[in-house]
N, C-alpha and C positions, 0 to 999 in steps of 0.2 A: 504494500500500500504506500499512498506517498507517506514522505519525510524519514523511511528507512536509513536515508543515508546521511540522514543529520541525527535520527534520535528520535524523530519526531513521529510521537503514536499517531494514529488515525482520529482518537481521540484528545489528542492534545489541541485546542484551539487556537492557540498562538496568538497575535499579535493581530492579526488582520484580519478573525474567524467571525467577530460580531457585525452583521451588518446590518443591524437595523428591519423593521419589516415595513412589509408593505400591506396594508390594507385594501381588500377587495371590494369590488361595490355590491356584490353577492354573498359577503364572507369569507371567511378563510378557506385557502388551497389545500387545505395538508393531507387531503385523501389518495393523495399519487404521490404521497413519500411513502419511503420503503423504512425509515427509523421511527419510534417515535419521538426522537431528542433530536426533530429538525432545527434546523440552524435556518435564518432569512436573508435572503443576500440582495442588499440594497436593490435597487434602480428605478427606472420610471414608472410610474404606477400604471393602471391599466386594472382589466378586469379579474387580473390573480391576486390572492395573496400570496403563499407561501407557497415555492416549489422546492427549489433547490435543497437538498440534504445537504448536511457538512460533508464538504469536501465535493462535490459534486462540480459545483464549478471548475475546479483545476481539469476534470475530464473534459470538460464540456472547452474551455479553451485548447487542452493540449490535442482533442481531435478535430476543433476545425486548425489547429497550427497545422495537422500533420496533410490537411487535402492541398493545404499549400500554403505559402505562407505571410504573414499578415502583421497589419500592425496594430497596436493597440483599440485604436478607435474603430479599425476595420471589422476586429473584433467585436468591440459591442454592436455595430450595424449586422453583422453576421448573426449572432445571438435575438435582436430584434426580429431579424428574419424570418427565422428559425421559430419563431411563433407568431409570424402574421402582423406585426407590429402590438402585439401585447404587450408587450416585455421587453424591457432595455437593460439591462443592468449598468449601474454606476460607474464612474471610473476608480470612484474609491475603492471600487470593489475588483475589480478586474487587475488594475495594474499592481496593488499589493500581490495578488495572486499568480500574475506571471513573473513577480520577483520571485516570487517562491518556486516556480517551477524554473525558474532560473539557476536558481540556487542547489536545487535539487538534482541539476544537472540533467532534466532532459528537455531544456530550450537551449536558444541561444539567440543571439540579434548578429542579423545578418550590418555587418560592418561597411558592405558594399551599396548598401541601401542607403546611404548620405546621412544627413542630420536625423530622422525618422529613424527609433526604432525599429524594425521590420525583426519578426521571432520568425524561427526556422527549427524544426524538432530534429532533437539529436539520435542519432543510433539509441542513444538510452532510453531516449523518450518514446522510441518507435516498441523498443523492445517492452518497455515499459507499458505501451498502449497494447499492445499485442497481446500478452497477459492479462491484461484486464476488458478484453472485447468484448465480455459480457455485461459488465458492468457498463460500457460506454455504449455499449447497444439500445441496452435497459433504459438509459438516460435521454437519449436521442428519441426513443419510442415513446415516452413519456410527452415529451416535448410537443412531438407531434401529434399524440394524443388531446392533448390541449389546446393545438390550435386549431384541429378539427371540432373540440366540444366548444369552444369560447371564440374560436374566429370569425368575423365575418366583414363584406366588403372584401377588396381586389385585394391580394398581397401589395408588401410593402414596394417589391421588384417591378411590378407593373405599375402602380403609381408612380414611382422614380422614371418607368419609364414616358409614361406619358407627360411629366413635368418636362424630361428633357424635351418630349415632340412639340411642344408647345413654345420651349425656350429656343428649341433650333426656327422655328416657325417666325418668332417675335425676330431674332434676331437676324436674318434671311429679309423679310422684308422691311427693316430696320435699314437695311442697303439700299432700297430704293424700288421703283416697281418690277414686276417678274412679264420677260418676255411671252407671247404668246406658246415659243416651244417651251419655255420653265413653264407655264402653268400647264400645259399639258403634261410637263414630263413628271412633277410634283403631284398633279393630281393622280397620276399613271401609279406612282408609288405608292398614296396613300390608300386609291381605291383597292390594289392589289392587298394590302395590309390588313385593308378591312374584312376583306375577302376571307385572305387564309386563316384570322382572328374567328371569325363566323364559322368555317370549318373546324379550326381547331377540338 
């Protein structure tokens, strides 16, 4: 489990482990933990209270570091995602915890990434995940379960993307006006879009 390689039990809470709860507009989450001595790990409110178990987060960071790799903030929009925009968790709470998995030796920040932290999982981390696939399975399926029972409205991806459709749009005729073949060629794309959205 973590903190093996510093000492540190599964049950040790450490420095960074209280983070506060969040209150749900239906009441508390705690039915899709798997302890009863859940732990609440800060971030934006939304329709949860309590999910995460102690220690769960570090899973939940160390397997999106390992799909590829990210940086802090990436991270919490990734985690957002991952439940439909429910859920955000904090920075107080993420960046304590990737110091820890820092520490623990199975991240690392990629150096070639500029000023921007950028984490990257280490051989230990992978082996380290690898070993615990059950548990990050478990985790992940939860998640998704929640955004299936409590989501609703377009994902957060599809909103982003249509913000951008609309900012490349503002900005495009912010240039000035569109030739007869751009509005055919613009219209040629959007209708196709709509099209294969419809199919979808």
């Amino acid at each position: 489990m973590f903190g093996h390689r510093h000492g540190r039990g599964h049950d040790d809470h450490g420095p960074h482990e209280h983070d506060g709860r969040r209150h749900a507009r239906g009441g508390m989450f705690g039915r899709f933990g798997h302890h009863h001595d859940e732990h609440h790990h800060g971030g934006r409110g939304g329709r949860l209270g309590r999910f995460f178990d102690h220690g769960d987060l570090r899973y939940v960071l160390l397997g999106l570091i390992a799909e590829h790799p990210r940086h802090g903030y990436e991270l919490i929009k990734a985690i957002e995602e991952r439940f439909g925009g429910l859920y955000s968790p904090s920075p107080g709470v993420v960046y304590p915890t990737l110091t820890l998995l820092e520490e623990l030796g199975y991240i690392r920040p990629d150096i070639a990434d500029g000023p921007r932290k950028q984490f990257v999982i280490t051989p230990e981390g992978s082996e380290f995940l690898a070993a615990n696939k059950a548990v990050v399975d478990q985790i992940f399926a939860r998640i998704a379960e929640v955004t299936r029972t409590y989501g609703g409205g377009p994902a957060p991806e599809i909103k982003r993307a249509l913000h951008n459709l609309e900012a490349a749009m503002t900005i495009r005729l912010g240039r000035g006006p569109l030739s007869p073949e751009q509005v055919r060629a613009v219209t040629t794309i959007l209708d196709r879009a709509a099209s294969e959205i419809e199919q979808s």
